[in-house]
N, C-alpha and C positions, 0 to 999 in steps of 0.2 A: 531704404533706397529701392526694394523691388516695389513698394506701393508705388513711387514716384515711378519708375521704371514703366509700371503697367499702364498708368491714369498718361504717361507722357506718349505710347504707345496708340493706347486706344483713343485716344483723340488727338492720333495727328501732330502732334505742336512738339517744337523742339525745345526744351528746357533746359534750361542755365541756370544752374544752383549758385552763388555765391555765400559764402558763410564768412558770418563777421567774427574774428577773433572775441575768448571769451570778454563779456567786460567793454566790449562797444558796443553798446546799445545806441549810444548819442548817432552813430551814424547808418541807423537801420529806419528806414521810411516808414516800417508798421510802427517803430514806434512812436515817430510823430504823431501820424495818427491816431493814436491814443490819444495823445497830450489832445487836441482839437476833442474829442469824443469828448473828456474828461471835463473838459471847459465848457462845453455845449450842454452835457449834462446837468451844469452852476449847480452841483449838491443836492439835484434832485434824487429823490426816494425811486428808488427802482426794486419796488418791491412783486415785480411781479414777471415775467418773459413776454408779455405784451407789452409792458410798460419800456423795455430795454429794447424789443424789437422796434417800438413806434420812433424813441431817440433816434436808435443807430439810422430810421430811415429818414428822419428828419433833418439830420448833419447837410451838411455841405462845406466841402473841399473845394477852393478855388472856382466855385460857382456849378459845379458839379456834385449830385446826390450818389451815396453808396448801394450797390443794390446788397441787398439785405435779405438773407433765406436761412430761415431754421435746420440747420444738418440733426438729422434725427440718428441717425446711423453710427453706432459705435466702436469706438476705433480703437482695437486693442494695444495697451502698450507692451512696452517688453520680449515682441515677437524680434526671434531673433531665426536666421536662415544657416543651414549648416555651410563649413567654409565651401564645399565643392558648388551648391549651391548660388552664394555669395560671390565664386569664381566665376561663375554663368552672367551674372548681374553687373559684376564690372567689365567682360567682355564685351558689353554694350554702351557703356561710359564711355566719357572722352576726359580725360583732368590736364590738365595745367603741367606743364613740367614744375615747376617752380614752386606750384601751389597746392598739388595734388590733392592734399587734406583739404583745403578752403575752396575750390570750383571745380565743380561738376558740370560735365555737357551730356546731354541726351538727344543726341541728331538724330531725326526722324529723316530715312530713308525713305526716296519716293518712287517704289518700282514699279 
């Protein structure tokens, strides 16, 4: 949550996490997109990172193409922030009464 914190900061934009209970995938948009990637691909051999970046730029979405960029940059998992930390980071949240666990807001302040 402080990656998203920082990247929602330094560029401005206000972000709305929604988080789909485990086990619904059926109604998350990335993963339609797959299915469409999956079917575009018809079993082709993707035996290379040119070969998969050329697909993914190839696709089209409702007559619309994805733009497509190599992240080289590696993203650690497991990082974990201590709770005082973590307290700093939700002071800057907004959640749901209701939903608290499942949406997240990060309003971007415009002083």
């Amino acid at each position: 949550m402080s990656r998203t914190l920082d990247f929602a900061l330094q560029s401005k934009l206000h972000v709305q996490l929604a988080y789909y209970p485990p086990y619904h995938s059926k109604y998350n948009p990335v993963e339609r997109t797959f299915a469409w990637l999956e079917k575009h691909w018809n079993g082709s051999l993707l035996d290379s990172l040119e070969a998969v970046l050329e697909f993914a730029k190839t696709l089209t979405i409702r007559g619309k193409h994805p733009v497509v960029t190599l992240v080289e940059k590696i993203y650690h998992t497991g990082v974990k922030l201590t709770k005082a930390a973590m307290e700093k980071v939700e002071e800057q949240l907004e959640r749901l009464p209701d939903l608290k666990k499942w949406f997240v807001s990060i309003p971007i302040n415009s002083d």
